[in-house]
Structure formats: structure tokens, C-alpha cells
PDB file of N, CA, C and O in Angstrom:
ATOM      1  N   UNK A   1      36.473 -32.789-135.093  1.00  0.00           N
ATOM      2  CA  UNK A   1      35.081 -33.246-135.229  1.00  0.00           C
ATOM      3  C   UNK A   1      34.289 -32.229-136.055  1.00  0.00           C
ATOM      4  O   UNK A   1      34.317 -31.002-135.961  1.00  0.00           O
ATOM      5  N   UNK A   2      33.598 -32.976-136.858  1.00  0.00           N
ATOM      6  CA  UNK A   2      32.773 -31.511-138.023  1.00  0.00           C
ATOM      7  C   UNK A   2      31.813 -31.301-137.191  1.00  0.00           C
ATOM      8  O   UNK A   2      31.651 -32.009-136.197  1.00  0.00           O
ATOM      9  N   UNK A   3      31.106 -30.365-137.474  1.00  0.00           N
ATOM     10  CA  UNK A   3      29.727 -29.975-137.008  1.00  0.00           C
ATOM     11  C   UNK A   3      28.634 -30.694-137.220  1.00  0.00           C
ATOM     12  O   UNK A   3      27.621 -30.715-136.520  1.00  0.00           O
ATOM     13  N   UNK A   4      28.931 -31.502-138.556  1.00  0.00           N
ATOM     14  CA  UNK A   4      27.431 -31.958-138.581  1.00  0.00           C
ATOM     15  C   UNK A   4      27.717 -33.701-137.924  1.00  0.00           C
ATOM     16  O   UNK A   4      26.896 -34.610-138.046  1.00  0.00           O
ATOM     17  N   UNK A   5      28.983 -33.817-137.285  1.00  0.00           N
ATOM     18  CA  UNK A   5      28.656 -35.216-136.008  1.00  0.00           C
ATOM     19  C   UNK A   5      28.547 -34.434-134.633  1.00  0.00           C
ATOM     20  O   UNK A   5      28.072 -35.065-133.689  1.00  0.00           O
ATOM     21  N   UNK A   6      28.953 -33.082-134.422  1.00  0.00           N
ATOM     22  CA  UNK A   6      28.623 -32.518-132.898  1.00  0.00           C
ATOM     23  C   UNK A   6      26.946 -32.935-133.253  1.00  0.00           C
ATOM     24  O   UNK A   6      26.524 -33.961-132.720  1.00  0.00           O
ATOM     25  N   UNK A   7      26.306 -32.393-133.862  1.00  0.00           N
ATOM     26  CA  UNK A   7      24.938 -32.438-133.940  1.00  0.00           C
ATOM     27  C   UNK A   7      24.348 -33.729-133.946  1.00  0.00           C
ATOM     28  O   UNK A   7      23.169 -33.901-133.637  1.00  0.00           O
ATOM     29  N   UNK A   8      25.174 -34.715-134.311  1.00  0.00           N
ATOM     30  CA  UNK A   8      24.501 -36.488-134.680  1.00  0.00           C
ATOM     31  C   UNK A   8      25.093 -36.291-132.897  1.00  0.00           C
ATOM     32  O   UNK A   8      24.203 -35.679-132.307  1.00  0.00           O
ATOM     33  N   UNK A   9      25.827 -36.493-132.293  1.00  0.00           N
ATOM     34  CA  UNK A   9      25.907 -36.675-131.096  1.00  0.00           C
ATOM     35  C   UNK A   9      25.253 -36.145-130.009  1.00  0.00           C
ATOM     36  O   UNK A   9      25.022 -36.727-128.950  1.00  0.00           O
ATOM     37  N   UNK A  10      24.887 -34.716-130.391  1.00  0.00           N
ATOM     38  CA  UNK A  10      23.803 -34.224-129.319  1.00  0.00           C
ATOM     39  C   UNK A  10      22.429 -34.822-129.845  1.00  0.00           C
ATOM     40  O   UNK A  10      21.647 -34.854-128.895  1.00  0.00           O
ATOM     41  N   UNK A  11      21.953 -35.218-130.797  1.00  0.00           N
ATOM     42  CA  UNK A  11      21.033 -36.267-130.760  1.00  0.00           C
ATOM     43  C   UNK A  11      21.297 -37.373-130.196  1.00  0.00           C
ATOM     44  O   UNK A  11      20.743 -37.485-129.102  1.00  0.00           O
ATOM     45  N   UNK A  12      21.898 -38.199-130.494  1.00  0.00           N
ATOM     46  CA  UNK A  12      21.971 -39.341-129.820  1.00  0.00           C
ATOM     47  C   UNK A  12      21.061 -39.157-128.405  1.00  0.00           C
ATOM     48  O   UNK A  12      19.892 -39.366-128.083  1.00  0.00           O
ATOM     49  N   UNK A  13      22.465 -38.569-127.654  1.00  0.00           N
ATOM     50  CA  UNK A  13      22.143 -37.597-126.311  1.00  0.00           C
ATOM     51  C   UNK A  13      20.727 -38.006-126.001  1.00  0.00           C
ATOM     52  O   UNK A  13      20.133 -38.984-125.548  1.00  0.00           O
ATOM     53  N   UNK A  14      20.342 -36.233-126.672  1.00  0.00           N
ATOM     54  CA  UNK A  14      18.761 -36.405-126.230  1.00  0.00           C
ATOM     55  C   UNK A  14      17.907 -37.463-126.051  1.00  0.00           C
ATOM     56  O   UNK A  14      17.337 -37.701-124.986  1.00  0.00           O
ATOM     57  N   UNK A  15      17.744 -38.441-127.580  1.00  0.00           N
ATOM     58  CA  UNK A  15      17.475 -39.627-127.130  1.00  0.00           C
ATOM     59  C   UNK A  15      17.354 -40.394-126.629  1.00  0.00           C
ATOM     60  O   UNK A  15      16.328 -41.039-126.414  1.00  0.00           O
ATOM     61  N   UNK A  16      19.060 -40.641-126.076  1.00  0.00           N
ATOM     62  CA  UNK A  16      19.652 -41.649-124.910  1.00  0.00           C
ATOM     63  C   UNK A  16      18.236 -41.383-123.710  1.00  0.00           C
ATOM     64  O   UNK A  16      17.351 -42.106-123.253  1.00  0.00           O
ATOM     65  N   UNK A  17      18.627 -39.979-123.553  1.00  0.00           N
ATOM     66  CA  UNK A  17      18.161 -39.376-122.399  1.00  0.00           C
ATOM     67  C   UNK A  17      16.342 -39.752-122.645  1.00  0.00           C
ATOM     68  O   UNK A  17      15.512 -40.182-121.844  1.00  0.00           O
ATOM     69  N   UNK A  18      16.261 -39.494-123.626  1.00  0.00           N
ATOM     70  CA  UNK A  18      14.520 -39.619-122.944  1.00  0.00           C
ATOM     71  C   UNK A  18      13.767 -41.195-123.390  1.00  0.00           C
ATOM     72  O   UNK A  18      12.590 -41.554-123.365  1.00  0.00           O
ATOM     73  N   UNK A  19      15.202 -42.000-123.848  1.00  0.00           N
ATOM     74  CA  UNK A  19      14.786 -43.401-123.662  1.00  0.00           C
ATOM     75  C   UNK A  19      14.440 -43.924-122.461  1.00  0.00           C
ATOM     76  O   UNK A  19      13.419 -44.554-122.185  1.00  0.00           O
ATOM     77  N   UNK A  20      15.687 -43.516-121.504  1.00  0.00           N
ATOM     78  CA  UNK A  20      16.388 -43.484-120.131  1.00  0.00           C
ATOM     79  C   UNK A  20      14.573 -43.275-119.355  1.00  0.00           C
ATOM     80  O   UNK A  20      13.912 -44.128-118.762  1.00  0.00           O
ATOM     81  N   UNK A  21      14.274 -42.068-119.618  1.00  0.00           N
ATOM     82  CA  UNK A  21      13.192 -41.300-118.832  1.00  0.00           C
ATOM     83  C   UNK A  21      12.066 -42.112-119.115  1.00  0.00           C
ATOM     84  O   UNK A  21      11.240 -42.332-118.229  1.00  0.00           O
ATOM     85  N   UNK A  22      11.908 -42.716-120.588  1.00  0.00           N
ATOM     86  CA  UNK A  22      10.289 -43.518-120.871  1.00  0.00           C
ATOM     87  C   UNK A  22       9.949 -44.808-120.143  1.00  0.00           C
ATOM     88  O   UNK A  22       8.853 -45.233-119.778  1.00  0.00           O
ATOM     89  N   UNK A  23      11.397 -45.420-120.004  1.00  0.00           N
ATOM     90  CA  UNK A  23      11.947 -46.888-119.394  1.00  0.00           C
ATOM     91  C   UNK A  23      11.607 -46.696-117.623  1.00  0.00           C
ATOM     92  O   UNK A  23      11.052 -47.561-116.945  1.00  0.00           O
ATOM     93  N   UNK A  24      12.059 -45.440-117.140  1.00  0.00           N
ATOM     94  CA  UNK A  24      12.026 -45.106-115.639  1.00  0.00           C
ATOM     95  C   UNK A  24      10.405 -45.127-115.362  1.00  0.00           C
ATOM     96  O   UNK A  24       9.908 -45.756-114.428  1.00  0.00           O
ATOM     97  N   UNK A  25       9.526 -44.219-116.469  1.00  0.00           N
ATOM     98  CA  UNK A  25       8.154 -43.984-116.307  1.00  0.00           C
ATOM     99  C   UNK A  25       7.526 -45.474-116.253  1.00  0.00           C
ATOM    100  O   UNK A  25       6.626 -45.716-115.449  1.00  0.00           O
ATOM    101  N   UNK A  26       8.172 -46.762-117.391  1.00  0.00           N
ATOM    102  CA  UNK A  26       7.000 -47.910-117.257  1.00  0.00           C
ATOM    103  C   UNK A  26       7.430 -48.857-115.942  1.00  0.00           C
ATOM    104  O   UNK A  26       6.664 -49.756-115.597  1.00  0.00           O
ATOM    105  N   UNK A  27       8.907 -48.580-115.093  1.00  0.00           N
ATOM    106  CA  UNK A  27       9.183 -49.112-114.132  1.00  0.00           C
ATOM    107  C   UNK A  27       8.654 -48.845-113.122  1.00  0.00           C
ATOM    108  O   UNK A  27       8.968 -49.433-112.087  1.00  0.00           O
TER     109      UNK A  27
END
């Protein structure tokens, strides 16, 4: 895996994650 998809994947990540968190806040 190159480095610059470790990095597209720990974005994702984060994202995922604070989609996850915005979705929990309007529920």
C-alpha cells in the first residue's frame, strides 16, 4: 500500500467517523 492511499484511508476514516457523530447528534 503507498502512502499516499494510507492517507486517502485515514481520511475516509475520519469522515466516516464524524458523519457517524453528526447523524447521532440530529437523532
Amino acid at each position: 500500500m503507498t502512502a499516499q492511499a494510507q492517507e486517502l484511508n485515514a481520511l475516509v476514516k475520519t469522515i466516516s467517523l464524524e458523519v457517524n457523530a453528526s447523524e447521532g447528534e440530529h437523532h
